[in-house]
Backbone bond lengths (Angstrom), bond angles and torsions (degrees), N, CA, C in turn:
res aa  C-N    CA-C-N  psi(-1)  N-CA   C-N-CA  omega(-1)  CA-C   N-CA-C  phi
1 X - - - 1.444 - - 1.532 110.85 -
2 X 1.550 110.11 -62.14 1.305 98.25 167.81 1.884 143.16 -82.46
3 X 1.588 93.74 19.43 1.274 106.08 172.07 1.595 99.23 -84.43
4 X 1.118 116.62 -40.35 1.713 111.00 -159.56 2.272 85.86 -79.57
5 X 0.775 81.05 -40.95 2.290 69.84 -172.14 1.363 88.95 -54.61
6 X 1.336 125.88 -51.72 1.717 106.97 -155.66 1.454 97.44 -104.95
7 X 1.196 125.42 48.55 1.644 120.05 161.72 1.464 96.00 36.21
8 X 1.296 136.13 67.39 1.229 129.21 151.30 1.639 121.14 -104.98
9 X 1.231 112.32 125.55 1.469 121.34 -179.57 1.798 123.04 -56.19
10 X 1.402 105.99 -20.98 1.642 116.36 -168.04 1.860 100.31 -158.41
11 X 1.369 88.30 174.39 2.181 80.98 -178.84 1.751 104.19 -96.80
12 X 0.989 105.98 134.03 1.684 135.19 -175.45 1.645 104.06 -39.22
13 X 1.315 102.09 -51.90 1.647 98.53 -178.14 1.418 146.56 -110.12
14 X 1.742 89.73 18.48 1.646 110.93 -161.15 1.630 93.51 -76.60
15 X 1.395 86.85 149.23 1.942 110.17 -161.99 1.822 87.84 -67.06
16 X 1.097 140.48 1.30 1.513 134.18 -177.29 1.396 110.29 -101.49
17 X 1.622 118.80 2.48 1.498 126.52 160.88 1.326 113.31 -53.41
18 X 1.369 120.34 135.73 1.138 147.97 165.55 1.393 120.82 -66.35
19 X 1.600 112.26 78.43 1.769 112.22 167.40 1.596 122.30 3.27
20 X 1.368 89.60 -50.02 1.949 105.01 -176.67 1.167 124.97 -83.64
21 X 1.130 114.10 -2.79 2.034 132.91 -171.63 1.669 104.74 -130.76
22 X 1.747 122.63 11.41 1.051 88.51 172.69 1.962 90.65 -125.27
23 X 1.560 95.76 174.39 1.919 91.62 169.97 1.493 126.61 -48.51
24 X 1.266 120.98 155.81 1.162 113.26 -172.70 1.323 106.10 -159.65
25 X 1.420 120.63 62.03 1.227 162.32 -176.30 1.914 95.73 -62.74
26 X 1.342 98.04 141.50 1.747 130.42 -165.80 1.844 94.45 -39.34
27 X 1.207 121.67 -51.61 1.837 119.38 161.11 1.126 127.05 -42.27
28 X 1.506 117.27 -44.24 1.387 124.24 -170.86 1.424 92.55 -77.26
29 X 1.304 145.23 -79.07 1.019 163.82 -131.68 1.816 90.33 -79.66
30 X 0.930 124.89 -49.14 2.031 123.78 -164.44 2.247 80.57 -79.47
31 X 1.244 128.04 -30.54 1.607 117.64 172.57 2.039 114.37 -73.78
32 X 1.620 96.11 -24.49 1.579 98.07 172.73 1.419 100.42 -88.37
33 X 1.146 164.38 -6.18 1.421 176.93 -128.70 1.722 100.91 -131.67
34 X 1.676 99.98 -62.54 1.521 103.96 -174.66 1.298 109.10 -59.10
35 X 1.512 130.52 -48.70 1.500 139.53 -159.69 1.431 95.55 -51.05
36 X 2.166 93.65 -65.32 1.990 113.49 -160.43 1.808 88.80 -32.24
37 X 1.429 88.27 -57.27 2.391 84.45 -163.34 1.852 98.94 -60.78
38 X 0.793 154.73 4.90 1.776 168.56 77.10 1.643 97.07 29.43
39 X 1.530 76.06 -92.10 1.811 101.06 -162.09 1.973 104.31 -58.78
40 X 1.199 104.83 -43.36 1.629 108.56 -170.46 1.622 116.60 -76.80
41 X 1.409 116.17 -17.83 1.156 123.59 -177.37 2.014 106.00 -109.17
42 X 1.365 114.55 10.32 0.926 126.88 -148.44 1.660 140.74 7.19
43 X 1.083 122.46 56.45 1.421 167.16 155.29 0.883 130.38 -27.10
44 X 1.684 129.49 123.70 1.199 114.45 167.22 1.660 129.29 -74.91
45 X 0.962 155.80 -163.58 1.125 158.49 -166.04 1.401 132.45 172.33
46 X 1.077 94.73 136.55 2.167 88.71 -179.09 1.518 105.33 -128.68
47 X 1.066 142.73 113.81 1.591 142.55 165.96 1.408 124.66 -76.02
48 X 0.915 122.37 97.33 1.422 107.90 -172.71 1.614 103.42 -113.95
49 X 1.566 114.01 176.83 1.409 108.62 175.45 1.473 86.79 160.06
50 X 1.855 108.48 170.32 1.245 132.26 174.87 1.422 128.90 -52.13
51 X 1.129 148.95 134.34 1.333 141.68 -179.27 1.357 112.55 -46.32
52 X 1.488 135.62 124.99 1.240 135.72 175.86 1.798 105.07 82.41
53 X 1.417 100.42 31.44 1.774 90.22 -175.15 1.620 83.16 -98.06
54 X 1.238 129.23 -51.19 1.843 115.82 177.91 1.713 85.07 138.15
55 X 1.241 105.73 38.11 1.824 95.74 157.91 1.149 117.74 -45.92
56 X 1.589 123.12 -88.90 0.868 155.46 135.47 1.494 129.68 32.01
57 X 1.842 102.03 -54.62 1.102 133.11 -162.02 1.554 91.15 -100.46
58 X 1.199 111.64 -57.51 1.833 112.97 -177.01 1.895 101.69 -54.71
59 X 1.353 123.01 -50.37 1.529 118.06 165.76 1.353 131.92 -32.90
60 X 1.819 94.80 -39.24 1.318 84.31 -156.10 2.332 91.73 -92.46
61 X 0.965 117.31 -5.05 1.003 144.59 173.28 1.869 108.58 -52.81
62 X 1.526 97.88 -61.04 1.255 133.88 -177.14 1.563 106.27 -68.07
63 X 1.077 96.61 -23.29 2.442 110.19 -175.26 1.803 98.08 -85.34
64 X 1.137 98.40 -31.15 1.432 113.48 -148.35 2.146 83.85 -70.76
65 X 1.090 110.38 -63.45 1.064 112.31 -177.49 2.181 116.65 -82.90
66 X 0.767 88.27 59.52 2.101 106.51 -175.57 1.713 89.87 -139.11
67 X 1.136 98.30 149.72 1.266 119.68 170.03 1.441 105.80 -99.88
68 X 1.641 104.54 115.56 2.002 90.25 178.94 1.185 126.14 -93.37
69 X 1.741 103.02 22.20 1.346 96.50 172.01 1.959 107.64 -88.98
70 X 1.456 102.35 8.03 1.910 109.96 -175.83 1.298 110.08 -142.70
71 X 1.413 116.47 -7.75 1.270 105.03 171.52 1.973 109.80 -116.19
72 X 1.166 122.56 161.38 1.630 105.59 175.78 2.065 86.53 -144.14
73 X 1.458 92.03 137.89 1.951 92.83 -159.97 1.729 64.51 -120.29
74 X 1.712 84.57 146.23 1.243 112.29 167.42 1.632 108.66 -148.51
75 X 1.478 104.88 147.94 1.363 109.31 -164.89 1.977 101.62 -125.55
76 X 1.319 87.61 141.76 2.098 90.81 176.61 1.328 90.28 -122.48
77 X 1.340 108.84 109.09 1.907 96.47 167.89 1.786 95.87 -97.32
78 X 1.411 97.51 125.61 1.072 103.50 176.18 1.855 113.79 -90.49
79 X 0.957 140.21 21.94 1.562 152.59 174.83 1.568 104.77 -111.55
């Protein structure tokens, strides 16, 4: 329904979005900031946040740039 009102070509939030094709607004970007000092300091980390804040989405963002031949991402959804 709301693909045809907003001329959208595909659905806005399906988990097969492209890190690089979606917004990445001053939150998203200060949560890819926190991880990088994560990944570079090699670190543990916990993300937490509100349902629909873009955990999830910033992770998988964050995978995208790991080498998997040295890094191995594992996820606990606890919901």
């Amino acid at each position: 329904m709301y693909k045809t009102f907003y001329s959208l070509s595909r659905e806005p939030f399906a988990k097969e979005t492209d890190p690089s094709e979606a917004y990445q607004g001053a939150a998203f970007q200060e949560a890819l900031r926190a991880l990088e000092y994560v990944k570079r300091t090699r670190g543990i980390g916990l993300l937490i946040g509100e349902p629909g804040a873009g955990k999830t989405f910033a992770l998988r963002a964050l995978k995208e740039s790991l080498n998997p031949s040295l890094y191995h991402v594992v996820y606990f959804p606890l919901s």
